[in-house]
N, C-alpha and C positions, 0 to 999 in steps of 0.2 A: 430249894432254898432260893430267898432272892436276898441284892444287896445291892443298897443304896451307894453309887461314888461317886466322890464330888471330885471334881479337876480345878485345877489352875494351869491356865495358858494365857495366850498372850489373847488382848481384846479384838485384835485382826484374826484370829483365830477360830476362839471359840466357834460360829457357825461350821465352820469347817469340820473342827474336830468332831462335833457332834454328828454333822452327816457322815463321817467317814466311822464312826463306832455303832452307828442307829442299824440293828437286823443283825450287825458280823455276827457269825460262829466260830467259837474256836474251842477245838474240840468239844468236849461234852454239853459246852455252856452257851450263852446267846447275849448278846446288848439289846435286851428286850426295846428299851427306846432311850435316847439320848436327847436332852434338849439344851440349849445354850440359856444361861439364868444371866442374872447380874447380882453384885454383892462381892464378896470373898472370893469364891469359886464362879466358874466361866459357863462350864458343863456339870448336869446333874445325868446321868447314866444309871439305868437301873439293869443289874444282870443277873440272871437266873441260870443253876445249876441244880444237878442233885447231890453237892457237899461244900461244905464253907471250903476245904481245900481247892476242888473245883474250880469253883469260884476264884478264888486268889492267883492261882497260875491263871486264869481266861483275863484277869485287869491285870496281870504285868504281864502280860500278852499282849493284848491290845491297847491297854494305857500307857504306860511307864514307858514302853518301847516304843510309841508312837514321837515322831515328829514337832516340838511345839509343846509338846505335856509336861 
């Protein structure tokens, strides 16, 4: 499965976040690639698992708990 997240952080940020989320694993799942946008949201992150649960613990894993998100 894969799934689309959008972030908001701070504009000094975003590059940041995005290299710091771009390849991670965490457990089952992967931040296939992470790029910093403009608009609404800062970072577009796409991550791939084998279950929407999966998935949801790997982004408040690596998102929610990060630094700046």
């Amino acid at each position: 499965m894969k799934a689309y997240v959008l972030i908001q952080t701070g504009p000094t940020r975003m590059r940041q976040v995005a290299k710091a989320l771009r390849g991670k694993r965490i457990g089952k799942c992967k931040f296939v690639s992470a790029e910093a946008i403009t608009g609404p949201y800062d970072v577009i992150v796409v991550c791939e698992g084998p279950s929407l649960e999966a998935i949801w613990q790997c982004v408040e894993k690596g998102c929610a708990k990060g630094g700046g998100v």
